[in-house]
N, C-alpha and C positions, 0 to 999 in steps of 0.2 A: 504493500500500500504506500510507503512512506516512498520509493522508486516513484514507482502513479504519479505521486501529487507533485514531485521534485519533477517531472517529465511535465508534466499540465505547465507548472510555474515556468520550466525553461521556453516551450514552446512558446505562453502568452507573452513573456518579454523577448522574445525572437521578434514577435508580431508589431508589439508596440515601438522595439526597437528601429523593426523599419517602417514604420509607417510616421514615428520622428526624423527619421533620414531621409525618408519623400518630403517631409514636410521643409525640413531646412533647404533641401535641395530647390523646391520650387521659389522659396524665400530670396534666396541665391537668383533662381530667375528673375523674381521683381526688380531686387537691386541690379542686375544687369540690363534690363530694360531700364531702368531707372539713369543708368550710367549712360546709355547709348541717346536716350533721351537728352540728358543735358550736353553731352558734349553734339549734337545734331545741332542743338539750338545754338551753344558760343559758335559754332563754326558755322551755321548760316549765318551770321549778326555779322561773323567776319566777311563770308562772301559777298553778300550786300557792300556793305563798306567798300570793297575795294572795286566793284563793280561803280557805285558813286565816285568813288575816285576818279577812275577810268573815266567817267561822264564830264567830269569836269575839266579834265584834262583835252579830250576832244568830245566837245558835246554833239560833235556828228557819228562819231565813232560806233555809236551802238545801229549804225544803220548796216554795218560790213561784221561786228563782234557778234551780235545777237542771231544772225539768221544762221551765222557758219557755225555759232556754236551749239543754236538749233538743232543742226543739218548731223552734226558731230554727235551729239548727246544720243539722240533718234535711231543712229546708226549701231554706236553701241548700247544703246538697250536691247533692239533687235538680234544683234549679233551673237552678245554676250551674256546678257541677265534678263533672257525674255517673261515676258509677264512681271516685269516689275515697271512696266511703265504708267501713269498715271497718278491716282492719290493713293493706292493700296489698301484702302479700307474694302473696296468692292473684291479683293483679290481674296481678303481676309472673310470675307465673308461668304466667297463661295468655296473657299479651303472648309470650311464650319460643315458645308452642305455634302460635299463628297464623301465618298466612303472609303475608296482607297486610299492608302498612307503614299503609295506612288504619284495619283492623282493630286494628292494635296501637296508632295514634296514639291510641284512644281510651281506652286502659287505662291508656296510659306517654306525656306528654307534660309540655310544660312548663306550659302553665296547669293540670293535673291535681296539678303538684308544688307551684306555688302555691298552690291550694287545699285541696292535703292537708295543708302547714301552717301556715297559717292556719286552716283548723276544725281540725286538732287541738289546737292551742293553747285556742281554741275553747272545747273541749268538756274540755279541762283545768282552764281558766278556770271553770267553772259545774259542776266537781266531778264529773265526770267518771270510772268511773274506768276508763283507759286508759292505753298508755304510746305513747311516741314511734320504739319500736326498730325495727316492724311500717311505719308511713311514712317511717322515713327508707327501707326497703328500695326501696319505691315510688319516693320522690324522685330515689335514687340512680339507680335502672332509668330512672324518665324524664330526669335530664341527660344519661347515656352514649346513650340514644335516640338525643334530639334531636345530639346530636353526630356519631352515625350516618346520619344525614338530608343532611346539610354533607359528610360524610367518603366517603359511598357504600360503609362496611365493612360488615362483618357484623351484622345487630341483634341476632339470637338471641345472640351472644358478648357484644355490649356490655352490652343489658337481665339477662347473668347478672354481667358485672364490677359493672356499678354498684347489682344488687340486694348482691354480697358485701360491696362496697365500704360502703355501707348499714352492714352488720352490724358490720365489722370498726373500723369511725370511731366507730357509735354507741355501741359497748360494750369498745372498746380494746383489741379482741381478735381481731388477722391472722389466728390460725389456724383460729379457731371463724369464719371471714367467709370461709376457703377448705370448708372441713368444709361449711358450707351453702352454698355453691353447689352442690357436689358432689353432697350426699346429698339435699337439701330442692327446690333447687331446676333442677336439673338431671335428679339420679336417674341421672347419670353421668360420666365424664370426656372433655370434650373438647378434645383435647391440644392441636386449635388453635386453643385461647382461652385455653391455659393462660399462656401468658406475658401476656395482657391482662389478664386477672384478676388475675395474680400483682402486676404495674404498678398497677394501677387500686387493689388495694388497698393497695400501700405508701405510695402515696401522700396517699391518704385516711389512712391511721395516722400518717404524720409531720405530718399538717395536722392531726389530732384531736391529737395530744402537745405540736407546737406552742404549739396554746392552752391545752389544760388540764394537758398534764404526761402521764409516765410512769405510770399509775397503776392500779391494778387495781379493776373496778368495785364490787366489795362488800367492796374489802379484803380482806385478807392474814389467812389461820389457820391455825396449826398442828396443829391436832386430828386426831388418829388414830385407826385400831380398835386394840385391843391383841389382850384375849380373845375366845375364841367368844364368850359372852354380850354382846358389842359386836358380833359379826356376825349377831347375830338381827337388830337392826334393818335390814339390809342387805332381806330376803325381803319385813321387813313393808311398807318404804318402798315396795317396789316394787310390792307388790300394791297397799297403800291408793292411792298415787298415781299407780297406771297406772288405776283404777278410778275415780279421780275425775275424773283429765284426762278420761279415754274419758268420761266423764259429761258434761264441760263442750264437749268437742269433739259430742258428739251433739246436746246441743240447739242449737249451731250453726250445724250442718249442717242439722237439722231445717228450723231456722229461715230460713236459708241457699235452702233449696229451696221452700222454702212451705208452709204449712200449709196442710191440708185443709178443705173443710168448711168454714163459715159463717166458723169464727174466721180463715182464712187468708184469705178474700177482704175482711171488715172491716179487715184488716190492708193486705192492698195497696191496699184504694182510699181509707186513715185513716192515711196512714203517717205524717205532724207528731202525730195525734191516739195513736196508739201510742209516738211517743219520748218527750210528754209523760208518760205514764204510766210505761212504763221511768223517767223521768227522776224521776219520786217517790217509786217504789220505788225507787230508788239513792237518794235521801234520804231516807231513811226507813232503808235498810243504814247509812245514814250516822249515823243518832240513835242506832241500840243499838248501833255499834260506835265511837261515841264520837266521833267524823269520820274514823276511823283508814281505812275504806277507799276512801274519795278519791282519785284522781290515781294515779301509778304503784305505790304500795308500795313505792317504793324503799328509803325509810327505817326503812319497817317490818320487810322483808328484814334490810336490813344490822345492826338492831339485836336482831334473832332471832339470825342468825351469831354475833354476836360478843358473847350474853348480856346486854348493856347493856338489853335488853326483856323482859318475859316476856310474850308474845302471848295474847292472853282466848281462851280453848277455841273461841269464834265465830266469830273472827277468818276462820279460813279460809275455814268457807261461807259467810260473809258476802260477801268478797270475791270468791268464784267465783259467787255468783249478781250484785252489782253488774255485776262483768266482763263476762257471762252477757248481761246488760238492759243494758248500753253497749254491746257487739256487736250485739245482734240486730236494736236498732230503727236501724241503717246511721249512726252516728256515725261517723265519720273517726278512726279510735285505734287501735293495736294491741295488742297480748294478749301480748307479749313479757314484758315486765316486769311487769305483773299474772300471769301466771301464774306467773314464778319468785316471787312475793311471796305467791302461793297454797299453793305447795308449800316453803316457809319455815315460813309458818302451819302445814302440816300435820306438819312435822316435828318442829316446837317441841310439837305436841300428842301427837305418837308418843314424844317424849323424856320425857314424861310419866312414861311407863313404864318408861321406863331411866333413870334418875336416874344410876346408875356411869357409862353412856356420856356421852363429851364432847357438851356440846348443840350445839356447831359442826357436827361432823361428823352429826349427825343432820337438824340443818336443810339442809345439803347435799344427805343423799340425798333430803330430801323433795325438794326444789327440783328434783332430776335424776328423780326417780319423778314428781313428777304432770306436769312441761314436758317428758318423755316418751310419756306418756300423752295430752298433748293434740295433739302435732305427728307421734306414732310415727315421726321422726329419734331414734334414738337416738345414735349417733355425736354428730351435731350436740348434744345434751343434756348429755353430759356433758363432751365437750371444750368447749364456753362455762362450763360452769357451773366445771370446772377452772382456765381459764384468767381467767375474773372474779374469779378469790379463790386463787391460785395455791395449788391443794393437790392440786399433784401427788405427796403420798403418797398420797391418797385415788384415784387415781386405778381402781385394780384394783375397790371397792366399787362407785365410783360407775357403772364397765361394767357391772356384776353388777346394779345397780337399775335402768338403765336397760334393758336386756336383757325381767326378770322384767316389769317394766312396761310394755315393748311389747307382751309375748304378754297381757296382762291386759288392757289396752286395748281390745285388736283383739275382747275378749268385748262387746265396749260399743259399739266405734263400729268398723268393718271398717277406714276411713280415717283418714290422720291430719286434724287439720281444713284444713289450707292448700289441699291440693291437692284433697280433695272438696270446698271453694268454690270452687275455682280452673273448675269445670267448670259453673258458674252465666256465666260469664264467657266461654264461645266459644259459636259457634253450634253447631246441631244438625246434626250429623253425619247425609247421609240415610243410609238403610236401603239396605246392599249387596244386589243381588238373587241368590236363592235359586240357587247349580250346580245345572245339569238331572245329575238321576244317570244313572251311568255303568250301560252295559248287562251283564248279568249273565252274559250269553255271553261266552265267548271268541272277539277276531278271530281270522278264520284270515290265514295268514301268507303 
């Protein structure tokens, strides 16, 4: 008996012993995301920079820099790190959907993580305009992968913690990194991934605070509605920027699936010779908006919030059609922070009209009406965009614009754009065959 029980007790702490050793191990992954995150971000802040450099030095220069390094970028994605061109959240999300671990190595892996930031940097570098928040989702999904390969856990669970993990390091913000797994990238809860998730992304936020600090990403305002005539902005934001997202997400999708007809087959079999062009037209957005739409908007964003800016009336289609021609021609860059820098823009031009209203809270709801309208997460929209700029008074409008600007959306594009690309990205499904119909007689009994 006394053997028995010394044999039961070895065995349960065998058990618990490794399922502490999963558990640090996955821990490990969050800090790694967590790490790959923050050094993404100093090193786009440096690409930008020296790309403004460059601008200043010859402010014509992005007219021969930008298309060749377009043409260049495009080239090696396809070549080298295929299927990581784009924002990588749709890549992560139809890694989640497949069943094979082969099928998914090629959406979510580690040379795909390499390569996604490396050409994003890239294609940050040569003016680009993109942001970083959209690959780190990717990068994240493919380290908790590959550590899933080693660990024999669950992938679908790991590829959704280290897509949140992704979110919540890149932009400082735990809750909005649980909010999209949830809502964006899962479309539900599954409660037994919820403690890995929950792990993966603490981890990841004390390794992002680590380096850069406690900090909130657009900074910190107080700006309120007071009057009704402050909550008319609420309706307009959400029509104008569920109307424009849905607009931006459509020619994505468009683009995304193929174009018909002469111009879509010049386009798949010219695809360096189409990012060159995308990449002129972006400099060229670049000449009449001054270089202002470059790189993420982040700056531009943050100085719309907090009035230090006033944004030129053009600013925003400018920037959503750049965006627009940096997605479509399969650059490596994500639409995260360009679109909240889109719906910044639109809000500062919606404040226009409300001069009484605080211009804080107006660029806000732009920000949550049009990055509503191009993802239709609304949950996801306004809790990131609350928690980057903690204005949790705002929090009741920014529901209300998020809301009005899903239904306004769905007039434009049915899907949000992640996950209608996200279906460019598995195979085709065959065609179930047709139930022979049921006889119209009654058996007898």
């Amino acid at each position: 008996m006394a053997f028995s029980s010394n044999s039961r007790r070895a065995r349960l702490l065998y058990v618990h012993s490794g399922r502490w050793r999963q558990r640090l191990f996955f821990v490990a992954g969050g800090l790694a995301v967590g790490a790959v995150a923050v050094a993404l971000a100093l090193l786009s802040d440096r690409a930008q920079l020296e790309f403004q450099r460059f601008r200043e030095l010859a402010p014509w220069g992005p007219l021969i820099l930008t298309p060749l390094g377009f043409g260049i970028t495009v080239y090696l994605t396809n070549r080298f790190f295929p299927n990581s061109g784009g924002s990588g959240i749709p890549q992560a999300i139809a890694a989640r959907a497949l069943a094979e671990t082969s099928e998914r190595s090629k959406l979510v892996s580690i040379r795909i993580a390499v390569g996604k930031v490396l050409l994003t940097l890239t294609g940050l570098l040569v003016g680009a305009s993109t942001g970083r928040e959209g690959p780190t989702v990717q990068v994240g999904a493919s380290l908790m992968f590959a550590l899933g390969l080693y660990s024999r856990r669950q992938q679908k669970g790991l590829i959704l913690a280290g897509s949140a993990a992704g979110v919540a390091a890149a932009f400082n913000t735990p809750l909005a990194g649980i909010v999209f797994a949830i809502e964006e990238m899962s479309r539900s809860f599954e409660v037994r991934t919820s403690g890995l998730i929950l792990g993966t992304i603490i981890a990841a936020g004390i390794t992002s605070m680590a380096f850069l600090g406690n900090y909130t990403y657009f900074g910190s305002t107080g700006d309120i509605l007071l009057g009704w005539q402050d909550w008319l902005v609420v309706p307009v934001c959400g029509i104008v920027g569920g109307l424009a997202g849905g607009l931006f997400a459509r020619i994505l999708v468009m683009f995304g699936d193929g174009l018909s007809g002469r111009a879509g087959s010049w386009i798949k079999a010219n695809k360096v010779a189409f990012a060159c062009l995308c990449g002129l037209a972006v400099a060229l957005c670049g000449l009449l908006s001054g270089g202002a739409i470059h790189g993420t908007g982040y700056e531009q964003a943050k100085a719309a919030l907090h009035g230090e800016e006033t944004l030129s009336t053009i600013y925003a289609p400018l920037k959503l059609v750049a965006t627009a021609l940096s997605s479509i021609c399969g650059l490596p860059g994500g639409i995260f922070s360009p679109s909240l820098s889109v719906g910044a823009g639109i809000g500062a031009d919606i404040a226009r009209f409300f001069p009484a209203t605080p211009i804080g809270a107006v660029v806000l709801l732009g920000m949550v009406g049009y990055f509503t309208g191009v993802v239709q997460a609304p949950i996801t929209a306004f809790v990131i965009v609350a928690e980057m700029t903690g204005s949790h008074e705002l929090l009741v409008p920014l529901m209300l614009t998020a809301l009005i600007a899903q239904g306004t959306s769905r007039l434009v594009c049915k899907e949000g754009v992640y996950h209608a690309l996200s279906k460019n990205f598995m195979p085709e499904m065959p065609a179930k065959p047709r139930e022979a119909e049921l006889p119209l007689t009654t058996p007898s009994v």
